[in-house]
N, C-alpha and C positions, 0 to 999 in steps of 0.2 A: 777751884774757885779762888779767886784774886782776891786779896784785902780789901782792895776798895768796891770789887761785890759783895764778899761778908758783909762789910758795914752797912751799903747798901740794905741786904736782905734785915739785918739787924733792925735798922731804923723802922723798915715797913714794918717788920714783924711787931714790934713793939707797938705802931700806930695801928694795928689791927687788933690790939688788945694779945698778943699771944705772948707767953713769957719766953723770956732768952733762954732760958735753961732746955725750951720743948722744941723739939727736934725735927719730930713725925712728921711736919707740914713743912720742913725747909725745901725740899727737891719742887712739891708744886707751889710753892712761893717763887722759887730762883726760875722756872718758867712763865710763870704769872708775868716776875720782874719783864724778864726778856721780850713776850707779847707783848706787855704793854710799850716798853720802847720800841719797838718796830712799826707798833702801831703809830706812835707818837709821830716818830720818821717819816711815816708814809703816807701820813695827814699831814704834815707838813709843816711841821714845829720843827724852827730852824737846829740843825744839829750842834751848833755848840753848847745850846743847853742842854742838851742832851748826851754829854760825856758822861762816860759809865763811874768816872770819879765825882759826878756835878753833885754840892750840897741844896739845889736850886731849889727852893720849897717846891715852888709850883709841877715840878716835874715830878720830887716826893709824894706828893700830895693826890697826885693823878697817877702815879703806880699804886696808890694805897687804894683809892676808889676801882681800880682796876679789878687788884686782889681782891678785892673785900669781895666782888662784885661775883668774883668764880671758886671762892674758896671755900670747903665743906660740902654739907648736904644741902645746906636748908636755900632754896633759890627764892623764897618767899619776897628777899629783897633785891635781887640783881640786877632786875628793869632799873630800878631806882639808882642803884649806886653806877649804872652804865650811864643812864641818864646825866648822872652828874661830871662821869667822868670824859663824856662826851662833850659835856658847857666845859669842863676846864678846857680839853686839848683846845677845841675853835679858839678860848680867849688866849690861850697861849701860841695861836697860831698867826693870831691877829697883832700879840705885844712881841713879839717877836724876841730877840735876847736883850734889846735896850731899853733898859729900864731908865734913862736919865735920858727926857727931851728936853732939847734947847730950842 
């Protein structure tokens, strides 16, 4: 695993509430991660946001809904966080990587 997927899995893990120190769940996080950018890709969210080093929130943010959405037992919430993580890709599919219109 690359530094800047460490970091990657770091940052999700943390926004999924799980501590750095816990371990157990890194391997189906780091495939979480992967799913969810492939998916991202192949919905159609332009690739340069989508560098494996990008700090891009909106890409963060839509791996984190991702994860949340298949991670553990309890699937009670997963419609919902798919749900959500579905609105992000379309609107990130729609602003594309430029965020400054002139």
């Amino acid at each position: 695993i690359s530094s800047s997927e460490r970091l990657v899995l770091e940052k999700i893990k943390k926004r999924c509430g799980i501590a750095e120190g816990v371990k157990v769940y890194n391997e189906d996080i780091s495939v979480y991660i992967e799913d969810a950018l492939e998916d991202m890709k192949t919905s159609g969210v332009p690739s340069d946001i989508l560098k494996k080093d990008t700090d891009d929130p909106r890409v963060l943010t839509a791996v984190t809904l991702y994860v949340k959405a298949y991670l553990g037992n309890d699937r009670s919430d997963t419609r919902m966080y798919l749900d959500l993580y579905r609105k992000k890709v379309f609107r990130m599919t729609l602003e594309g990587s430029d965020l400054d219109v002139e």
